[in-house]
N, C-alpha and C positions, 0 to 999 in steps of 0.2 A: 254668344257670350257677350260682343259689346255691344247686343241692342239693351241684353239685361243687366248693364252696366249702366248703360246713358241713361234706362228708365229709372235705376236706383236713385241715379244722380239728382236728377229732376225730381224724383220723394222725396228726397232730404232738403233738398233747395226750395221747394214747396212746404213741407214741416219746418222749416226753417223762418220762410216767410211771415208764417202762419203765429208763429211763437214772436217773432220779434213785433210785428204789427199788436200781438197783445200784450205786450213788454212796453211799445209805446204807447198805450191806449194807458194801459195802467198809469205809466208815469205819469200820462198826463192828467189823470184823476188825483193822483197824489197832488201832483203842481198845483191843482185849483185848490184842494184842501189847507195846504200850506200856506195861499195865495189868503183865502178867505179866514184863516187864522190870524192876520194881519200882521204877519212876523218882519214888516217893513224893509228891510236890508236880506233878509234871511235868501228871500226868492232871487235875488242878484246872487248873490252866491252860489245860490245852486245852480243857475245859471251856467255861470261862470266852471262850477266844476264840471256840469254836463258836457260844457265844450271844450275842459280839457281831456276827458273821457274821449269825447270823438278825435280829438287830436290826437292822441295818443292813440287811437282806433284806426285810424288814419296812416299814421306813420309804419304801427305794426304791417299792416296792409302792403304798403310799398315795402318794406322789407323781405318780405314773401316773394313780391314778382321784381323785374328787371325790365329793366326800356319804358317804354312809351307809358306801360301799366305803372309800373314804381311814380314815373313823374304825376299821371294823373291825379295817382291816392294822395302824393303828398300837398299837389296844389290846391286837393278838395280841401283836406286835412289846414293848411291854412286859411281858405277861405272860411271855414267855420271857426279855425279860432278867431279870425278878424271880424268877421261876424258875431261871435258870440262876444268878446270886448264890447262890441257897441252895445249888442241890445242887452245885457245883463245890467245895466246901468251903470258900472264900477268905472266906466268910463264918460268924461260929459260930453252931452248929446250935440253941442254948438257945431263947434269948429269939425269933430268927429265924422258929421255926415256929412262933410262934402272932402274928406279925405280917407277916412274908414270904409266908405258904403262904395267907394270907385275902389278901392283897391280889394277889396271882396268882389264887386262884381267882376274885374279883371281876372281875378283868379279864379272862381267859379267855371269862367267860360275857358281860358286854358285849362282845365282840369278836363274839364267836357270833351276839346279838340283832342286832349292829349291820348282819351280811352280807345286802347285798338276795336279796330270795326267801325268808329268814325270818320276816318279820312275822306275825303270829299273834296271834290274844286271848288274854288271858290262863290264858283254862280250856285255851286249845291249847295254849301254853307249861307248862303244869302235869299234862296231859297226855304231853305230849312229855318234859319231867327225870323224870315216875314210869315210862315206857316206860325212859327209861336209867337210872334208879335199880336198875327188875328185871332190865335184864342186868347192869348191873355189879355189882349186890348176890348175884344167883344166881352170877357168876360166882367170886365174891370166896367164896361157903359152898363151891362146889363144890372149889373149889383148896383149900379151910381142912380137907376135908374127904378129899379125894383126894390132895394133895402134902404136906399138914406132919406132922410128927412130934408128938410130945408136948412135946421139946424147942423146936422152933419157936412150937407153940403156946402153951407159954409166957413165951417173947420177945412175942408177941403181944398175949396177955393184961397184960403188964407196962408195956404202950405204946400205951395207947388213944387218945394223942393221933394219933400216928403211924399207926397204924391207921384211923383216922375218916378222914386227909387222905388217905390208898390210896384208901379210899371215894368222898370225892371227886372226885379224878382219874378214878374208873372211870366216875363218873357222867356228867361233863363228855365224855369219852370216848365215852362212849356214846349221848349227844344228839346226837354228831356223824354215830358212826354213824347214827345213827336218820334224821338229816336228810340223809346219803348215801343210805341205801336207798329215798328219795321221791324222788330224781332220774333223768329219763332217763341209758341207759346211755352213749350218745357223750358227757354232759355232765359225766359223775361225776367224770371225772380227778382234776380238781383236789381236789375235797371227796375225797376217794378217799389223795389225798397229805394233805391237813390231818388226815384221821381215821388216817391211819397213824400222823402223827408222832404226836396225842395217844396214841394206843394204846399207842406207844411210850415216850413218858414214863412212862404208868401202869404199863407192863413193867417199866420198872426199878426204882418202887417195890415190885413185888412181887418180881419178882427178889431183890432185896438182902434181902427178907424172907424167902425159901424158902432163901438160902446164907447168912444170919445179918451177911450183910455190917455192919461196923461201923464205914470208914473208905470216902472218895470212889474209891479204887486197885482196887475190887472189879473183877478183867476182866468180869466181866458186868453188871455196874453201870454202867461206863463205857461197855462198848457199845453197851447201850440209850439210852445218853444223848446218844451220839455220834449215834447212825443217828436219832433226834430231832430231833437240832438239824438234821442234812442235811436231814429231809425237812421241817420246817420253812420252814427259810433257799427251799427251792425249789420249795415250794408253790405262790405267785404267781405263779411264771414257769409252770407247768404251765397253771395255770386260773386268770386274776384275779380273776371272780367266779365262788367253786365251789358256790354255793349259787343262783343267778340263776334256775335251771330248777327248781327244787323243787316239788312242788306239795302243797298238803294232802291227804293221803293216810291220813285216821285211819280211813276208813271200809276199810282194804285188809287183807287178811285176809296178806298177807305181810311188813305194816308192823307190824298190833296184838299179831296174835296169838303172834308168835313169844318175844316178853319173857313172855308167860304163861307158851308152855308151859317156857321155860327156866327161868321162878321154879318152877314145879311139878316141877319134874324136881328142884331146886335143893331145892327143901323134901320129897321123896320121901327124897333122898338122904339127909340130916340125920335122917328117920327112920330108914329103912336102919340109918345108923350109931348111931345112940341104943339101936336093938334091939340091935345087935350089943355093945353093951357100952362103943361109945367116949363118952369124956366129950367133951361142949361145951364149955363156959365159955361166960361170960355173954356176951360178944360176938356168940358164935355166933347165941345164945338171942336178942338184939336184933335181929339181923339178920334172923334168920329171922321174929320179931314184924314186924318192921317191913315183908317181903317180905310177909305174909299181909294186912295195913292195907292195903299201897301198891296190893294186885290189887283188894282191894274198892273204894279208892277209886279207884281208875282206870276200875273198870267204873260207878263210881256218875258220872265225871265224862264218861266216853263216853257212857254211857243220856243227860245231860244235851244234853252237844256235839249225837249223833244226832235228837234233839228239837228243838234249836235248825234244826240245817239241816235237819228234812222243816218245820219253818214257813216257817223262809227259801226251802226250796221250790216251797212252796205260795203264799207271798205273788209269786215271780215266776214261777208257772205263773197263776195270776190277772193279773199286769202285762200278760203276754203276751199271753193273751185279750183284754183290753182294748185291746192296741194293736192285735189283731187287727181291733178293728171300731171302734174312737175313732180319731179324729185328736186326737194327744196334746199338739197345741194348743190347740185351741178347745175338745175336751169332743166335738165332731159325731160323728156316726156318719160314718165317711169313705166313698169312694167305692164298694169291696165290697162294704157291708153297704147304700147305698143303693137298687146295682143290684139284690141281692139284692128290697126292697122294691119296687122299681118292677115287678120281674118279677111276684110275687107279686100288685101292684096289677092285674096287666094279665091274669092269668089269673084275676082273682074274677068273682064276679057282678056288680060296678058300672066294668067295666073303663070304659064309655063315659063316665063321669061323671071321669076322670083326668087331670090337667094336670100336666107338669113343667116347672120353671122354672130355665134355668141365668142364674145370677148372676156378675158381674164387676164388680170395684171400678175404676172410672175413676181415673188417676190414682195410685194404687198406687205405681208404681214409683220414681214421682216423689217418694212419702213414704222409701221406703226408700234412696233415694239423698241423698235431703238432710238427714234428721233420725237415717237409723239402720235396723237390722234390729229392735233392741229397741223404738224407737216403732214400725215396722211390724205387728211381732208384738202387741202391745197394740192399735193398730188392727185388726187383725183378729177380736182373741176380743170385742172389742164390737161390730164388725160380727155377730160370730156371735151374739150375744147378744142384739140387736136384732132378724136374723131368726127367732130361734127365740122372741121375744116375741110377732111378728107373727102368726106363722101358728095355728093353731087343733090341737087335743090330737091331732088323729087324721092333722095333713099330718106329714111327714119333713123335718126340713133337715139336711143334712149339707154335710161342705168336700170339695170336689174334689182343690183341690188347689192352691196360688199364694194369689192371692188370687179364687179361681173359687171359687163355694158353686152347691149344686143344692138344689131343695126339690122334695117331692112332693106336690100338691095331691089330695087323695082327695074323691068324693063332689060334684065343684063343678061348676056351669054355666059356658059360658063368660064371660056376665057379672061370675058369682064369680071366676074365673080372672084375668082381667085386673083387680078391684079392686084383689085381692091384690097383684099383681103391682105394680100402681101403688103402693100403698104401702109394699109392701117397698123399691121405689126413691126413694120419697120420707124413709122410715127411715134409710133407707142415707147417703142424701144430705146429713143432719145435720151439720152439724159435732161432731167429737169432740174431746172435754175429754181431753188426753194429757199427765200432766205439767202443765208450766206453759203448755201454748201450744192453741190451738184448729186442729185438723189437718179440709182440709176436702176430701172426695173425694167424686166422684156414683158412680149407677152405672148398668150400662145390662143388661138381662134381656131373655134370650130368652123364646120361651113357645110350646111346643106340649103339643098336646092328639092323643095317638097315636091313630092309626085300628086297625080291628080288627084287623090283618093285622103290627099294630107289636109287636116286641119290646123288652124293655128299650132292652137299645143303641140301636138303632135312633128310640125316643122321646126318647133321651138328646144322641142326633147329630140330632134334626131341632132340638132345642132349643140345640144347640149353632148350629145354623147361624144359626137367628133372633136369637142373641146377635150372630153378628156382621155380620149385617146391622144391626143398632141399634147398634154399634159403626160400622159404615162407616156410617149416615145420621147422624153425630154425635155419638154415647153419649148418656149418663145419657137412656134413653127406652126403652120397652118396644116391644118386635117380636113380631110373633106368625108362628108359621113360616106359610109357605107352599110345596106343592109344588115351586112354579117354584125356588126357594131351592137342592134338591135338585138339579135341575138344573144352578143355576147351579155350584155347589160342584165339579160334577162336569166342568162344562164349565170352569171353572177347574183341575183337577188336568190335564182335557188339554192345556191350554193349558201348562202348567209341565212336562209331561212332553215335548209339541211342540219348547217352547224348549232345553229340555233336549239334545237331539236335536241341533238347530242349532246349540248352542254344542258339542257336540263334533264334529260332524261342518263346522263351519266353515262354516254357512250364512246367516248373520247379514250384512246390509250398513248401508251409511251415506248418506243424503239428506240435500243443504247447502243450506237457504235462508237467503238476505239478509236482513238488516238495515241496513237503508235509511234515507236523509235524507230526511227528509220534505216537505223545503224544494227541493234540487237531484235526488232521485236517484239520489244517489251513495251506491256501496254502503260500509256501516261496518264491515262483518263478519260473517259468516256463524255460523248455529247448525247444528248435528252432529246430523241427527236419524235413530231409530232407524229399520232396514227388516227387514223380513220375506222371504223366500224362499215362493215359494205354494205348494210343495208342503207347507210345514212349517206357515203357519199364515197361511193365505191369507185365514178366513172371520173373523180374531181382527182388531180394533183395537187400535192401538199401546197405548193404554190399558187394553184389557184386561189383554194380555198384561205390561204393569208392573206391574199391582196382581197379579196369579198369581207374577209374579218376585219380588216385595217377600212374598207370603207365604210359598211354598217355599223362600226363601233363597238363589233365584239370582241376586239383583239384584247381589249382590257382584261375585260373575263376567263378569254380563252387562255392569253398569258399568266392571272392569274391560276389557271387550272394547272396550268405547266407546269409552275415555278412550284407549285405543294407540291403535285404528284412526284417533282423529279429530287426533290430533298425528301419526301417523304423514301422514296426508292432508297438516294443515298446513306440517310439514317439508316434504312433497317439494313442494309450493305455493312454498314461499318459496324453495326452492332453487333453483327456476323463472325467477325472478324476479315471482310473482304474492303482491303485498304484500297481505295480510289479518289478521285477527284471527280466532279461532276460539271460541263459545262450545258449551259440552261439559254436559249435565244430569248431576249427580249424585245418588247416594241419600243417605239418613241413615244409612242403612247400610255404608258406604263410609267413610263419617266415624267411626264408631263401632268401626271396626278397630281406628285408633290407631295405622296406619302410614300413612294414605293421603298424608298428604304426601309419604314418602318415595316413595309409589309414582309421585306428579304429576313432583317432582324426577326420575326416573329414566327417565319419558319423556321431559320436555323434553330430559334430556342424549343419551338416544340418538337423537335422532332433530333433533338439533340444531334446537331450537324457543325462542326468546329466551322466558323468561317473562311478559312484556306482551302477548305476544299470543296469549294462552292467557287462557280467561273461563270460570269454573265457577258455574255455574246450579243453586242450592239449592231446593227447594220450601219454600215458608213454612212449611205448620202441622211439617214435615221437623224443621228448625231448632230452634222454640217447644218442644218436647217434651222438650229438655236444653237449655236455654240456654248455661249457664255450659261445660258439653263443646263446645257448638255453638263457641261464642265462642271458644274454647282450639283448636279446629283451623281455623280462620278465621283465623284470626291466625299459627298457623302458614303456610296457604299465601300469606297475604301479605306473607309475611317472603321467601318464594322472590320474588315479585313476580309471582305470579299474582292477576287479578283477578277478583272474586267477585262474583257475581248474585244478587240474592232474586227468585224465580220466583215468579208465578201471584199476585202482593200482590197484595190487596184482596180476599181471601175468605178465610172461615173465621176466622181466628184473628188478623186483620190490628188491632195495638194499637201506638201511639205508642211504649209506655215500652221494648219491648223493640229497638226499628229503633237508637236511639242506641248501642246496646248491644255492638252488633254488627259487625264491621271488614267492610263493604260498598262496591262501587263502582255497586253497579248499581241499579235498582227496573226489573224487568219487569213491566207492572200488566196483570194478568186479561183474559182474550179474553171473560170476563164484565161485566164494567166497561165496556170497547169497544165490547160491546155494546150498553150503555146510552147511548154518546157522545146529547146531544143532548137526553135525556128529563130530564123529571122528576126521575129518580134518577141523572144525570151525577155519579159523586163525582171523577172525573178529573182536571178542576181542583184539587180541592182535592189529590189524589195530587200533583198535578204541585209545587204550591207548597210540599207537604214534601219532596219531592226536593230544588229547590232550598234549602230552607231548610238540608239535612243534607249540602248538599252532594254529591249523589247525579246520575248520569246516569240520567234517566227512558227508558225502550224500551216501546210500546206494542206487545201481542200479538193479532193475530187482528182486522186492519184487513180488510176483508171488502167494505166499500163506498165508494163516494166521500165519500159523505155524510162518512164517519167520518174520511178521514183531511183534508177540510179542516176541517172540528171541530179537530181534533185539531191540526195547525199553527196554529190561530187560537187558540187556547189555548197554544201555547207550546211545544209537544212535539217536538223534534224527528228524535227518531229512533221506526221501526218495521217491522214486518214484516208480513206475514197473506199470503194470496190475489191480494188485490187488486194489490203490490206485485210479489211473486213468488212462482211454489210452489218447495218444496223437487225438488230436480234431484239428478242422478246428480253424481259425480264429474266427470268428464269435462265435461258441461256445465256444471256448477256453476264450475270453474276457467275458463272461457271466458269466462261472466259478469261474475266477480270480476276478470279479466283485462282485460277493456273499462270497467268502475269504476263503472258506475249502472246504470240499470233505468230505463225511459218511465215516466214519472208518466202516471195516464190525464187524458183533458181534464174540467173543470172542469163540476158540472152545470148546468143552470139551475133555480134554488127556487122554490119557490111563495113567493109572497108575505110568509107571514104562517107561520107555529108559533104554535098556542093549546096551553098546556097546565097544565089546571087540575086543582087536588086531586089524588087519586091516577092520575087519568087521562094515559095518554100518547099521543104521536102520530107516527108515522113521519115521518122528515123523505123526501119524496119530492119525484123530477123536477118 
């Protein structure tokens, strides 16, 4: 569609051309007619109106574009009105041309500098007026030499003022050509109509000098001046920017060299004629001096220009190289030039003595979101600069890529392998001085050591994998691959390829277990939990198969499947008449779209589900990883009146300051926790008294024993779920339950006497 755009454009800018060139041709037939009518004053006039047309052509013009374009049209636009003053005759001709014809030419050439696509250094601008110097100068000996008389030529010689400003005009004229024949051809038009009309103007000064004209009524004088101002006034409308596509073009053998051979043909000729007997005069004799200066310095300031660009060359045939193998941030050899080294490592004679280390900044993203891309960037060329302090003259560190670095350990034992290792993450782990503030991130380092049969990649991906195993057991800590690793990576893509499968072919179901009073029974609400189809992923655990969906990027989809299927449930529950609450697990992933609310709203409304009975279940450390986003879509869905769960609290990342923070109804505390009901290390209790303190419904997960859930009622807890209670059920069953409204508490056990538990010791509470 924009090639048959551009080609339109260049139709019309061509029909355009086409019509204004016979719009001036006309006028200017008109002009001699009126000229040869002899209406004496008539032809200044029209003149004079012509060039207020183009002014006012002009003006329109810049009104249209802004910047550099606005300033060009309107200095063109005075330069023909100050021009068309002169030559209309309403102005007298004395004192005018040595103050009118300089401040026209002044303007002319600001106009010219001003059109985008012209910009040039100075040496190219000086370049480019001796290029139009030699054609308008050779053109200017050739016609002196081939069209005047003797009589002419001494009108000529009598009026060197007059003659120098011909010069001018041709020169002007001729830079425009010059800057037309550097453009593509669909783009010339316009430059194509602006270099006509100069041409045109400078036509009439010669003109009027080849028929002695002495008055503004000359038909041929007028005509040229006519079909000027036309093609002037309608230049802009042709092409607004007629110079936009220009390119520098000094090195083009059909740009440079054709002003050469015109000046030489131009100074042959002047020989020619000097043999033959005809007299010069000094003009001629200037001109032609001046034409032999202008070629030498032109080729003296090409030899310079061409010197300048094979350095400017050279200096980005060198950048290039370098970005070929630096990362043009940090200074590292980037990932190319690393694999290149490790390949190389692996085919010498100390391959077994090899370790590579992929590196990851913990935390990262979190500096780039809060503080900036600019402190991020700065953290990282000191990260890089830390590890390339660490390691020893003969290892490699280079950047991957993000905030990922690899190093290659040459010559080292395992022993030496993991020192390093540890202290590149303890380097790493520093606090960095950024600006005015202390920025502090860990990190966490794969590390293997390739066997014989390993190639680069392959070394590269086993050290990839042991990254993120140290990344999944918690970051900031060194992993060292292991086979089984490879495995598991592998038995994780089929797991993502499995589910993959199931979500399109619709094999995905839903199991609803209770949540329970733990006092009566009586059920409070059910949770939506995921199932599997056995043919699809029969031998995978629900938890496998989310951590494979959270890394290949299907948990969006998958969540999305959840969150219909389990309001779709709820809806036809309630329409039943079977009264429930439904809680639904969400990803961080899901939150981080930045429509999910709108997607929660758009189930409840189709599938007619009140918002209060709708519970979304977040995972803690999920949350903790953006807070301030976390907080900002949390708030949205409880503006809908759906209410929100913090899932799996009491591990990992479980901290006071952020629970306030955060727009929560719920605390689901850890089937880890639960587990401890009774020991030693019970923190339950004290979960439970921040709940109440924050105003929170406490839900214990993964009640499994008796033991646990009278603990747990004797502590104040009153609602839960696990095993013990109920397992999660099909649909059909599930609604049956919730229909009947509790669930058998089992009977009560008998204790043993006494619980001893000292020091770090613990002890089973048992029958």
């Amino acid at each position: 569609m924009g090639a048959v755009r551009a080609t339109g454009a260049g139709g019309a800018a061509g029909r355009a051309l086409v019509a204004l060139t016979s719009a001036s041709l006309a006028g200017g037939a008109c002009a001699v007619l009126l000229a040869r009518a002899d209406l004496g004053a008539s032809t200044g006039w029209l003149l004079a109106l012509l060039c207020l047309a183009t002014v006012v052509s002009m003006a329109l013009a810049g009104r249209r574009t802004a910047g550099r374009l606005r300033r060009a049209w309107w200095l063109l636009g005075c330069a023909g009105a100050v021009g068309g003053l002169l030559e209309s005759g309403l102005v007298a001709p004395g004192a005018a041309l040595w103050v009118l014809r300089p401040v026209a030419a002044v303007l002319a050439v600001g106009a010219l500098v001003s059109f985008p696509g012209t910009a040039r250094t100075p040496r190219q601008w000086a370049l480019l007026a001796l290029d139009g110097w030699l054609l308008s100068g050779s053109l200017f000996v050739l016609l002196w030499i081939v069209s005047l008389d003797q009589q002419a030529t001494d009108v000529l010689q009598g009026d060197v003022a007059w003659t120098l400003w011909v010069l001018v005009d041709l020169v002007i004229a001729s830079v425009v050509l010059a800057l037309t024949l550097r453009l593509p051809r669909r783009a010339a038009a316009g430059a194509l109509v602006l270099s006509f009309g100069a041409i045109m103007l400078c036509a009439a000064e010669l003109v009027e000098a080849l028929f002695h004209a002495t008055s503004a009524s000359s038909p041929a004088y007028v005509a040229c001046w006519t079909a000027s101002f036309l093609a002037f006034a309608g230049a802009p409308w042709v092409e607004l920017s007629p110079f936009a596509l220009a390119h520098d073009g000094f090195g083009s053998r059909r740009v440079v060299r054709i002003p050469y051979v015109v000046a030489c043909i131009a100074i042959a000729a002047v020989i020619a004629a000097l043999t033959a007997g005809r007299s010069g005069g000094v003009i001629l004799v200037m001109v032609v001096v001046a034409l032999l200066v202008s070629v030498v310095s032109s080729q003296a300031l090409l030899t310079a220009e061409n010197r300048r660009l094979v350095v400017q060359l050279s200096h980005q045939a060198e950048l290039f190289r370098d970005r070929a193998t630096r990362d043009m941030l940090t200074g590292l050899p980037n990932r190319e030039v690393f694999a290149g080294r490790v390949e190389m490592a692996l085919t010498g004679p100390a391959r077994g003595q090899v370790a590579v280390l992929f590196v990851d900044l913990d935390g990262f993203k979190d500096v780039n979101d809060s503080f900036g891309h600019a402190i991020g960037d700065e953290l990282l060329v000191e990260a890089a600069g830390r590890l390339a302090a660490e390691v020893r003259e003969s290892d490699v560190v280079a950047r991957f890529g993000g905030d990922e670095f690899v190093a290659l350990l040459a010559d080292c034992s395992d022993e030496t392998a993991l020192e390093v290792a540890e202290r590149l993450r303890l380097s790493l782990s520093q606090p960095y001085r950024i600006g005015h503030r202390d920025v502090v991130v860990s990190a966490s380092i794969g590390l293997a050591r390739p066997d014989d049969d390993d190639d680069a990649e392959s070394a590269m991906r086993n050290a990839d994998l042991a990254l993120y195993r140290a990344k999944e057991n918690g970051r900031d800590r060194v992993s060292v691959y292991e086979p089984a690793m490879h495995a598991t990576a592998l038995r994780r893509l089929d797991a993502a390829s499995r589910l993959r499968q199931a979500l399109v072919h619709d094999r995905l179901a839903l199991a609803f277990q209770p949540i329970c009073d733990l006092r009566t029974g009586a059920i409070h609400s059910v949770e939506a939990l995921l199932r599997f189809d056995q043919q699809d992923l029969a031998d995978w655990s629900v938890t496998e198969v989310i951590a494979a969906a959270e890394e290949s990027g299907l948990i969006v989809p998958l969540g999305g499947w959840v969150l219909d299927a389990a309001v779709s449930t709820l809806g036809s529950w309630l329409g039943n008449g079977v009264e429930t609450r439904m809680h639904v697990n969400v990803s961080s992933r899901q939150l981080e779209t930045g429509d999910f609310a709108r997607q929660v709203e758009n189930a409840l409304v189709c599938y007619g589900v009140p918002p209060a009975a709708l519970c979304l279940e977040i995972t803690e450390h999920h949350l903790v990883r953006d807070l301030d986003s976390s907080a900002r879509e949390l708030e949205r869905l409880r503006h809908l009146g759906v209410r929100v769960a913090l899932d799996d609290f009491g591990t990992g990342y479980s901290s006071l300051s952020y629970l306030p923070r955060l727009p929560l109804d719920t605390l689901k505390v850890d089937r880890e926790l639960i587990a401890r009901v009774g020991t030693a290390r019970d923190t339950v209790p004290a979960v439970l008294r921040l709940g109440r303190d924050l105003g929170l419904t406490v839900i214990a997960e993964g009640i499994e024993r008796v033991e646990q859930l009278l603990l747990l009622r004797s502590s104040g807890c009153h609602l839960g779920q696990g095993h013990l209670l109920a397992r999660p059920a099909g649909r059909r069953t599930a609604a049956e339950l919730v229909r009947r409204g509790y669930v058998d508490l089992p009977v009560e056990p008998i204790f043993a006497p006494a619980i001893a538990v000292s020091g770090s010791q613990t002890s089973d509470l048992s029958i």
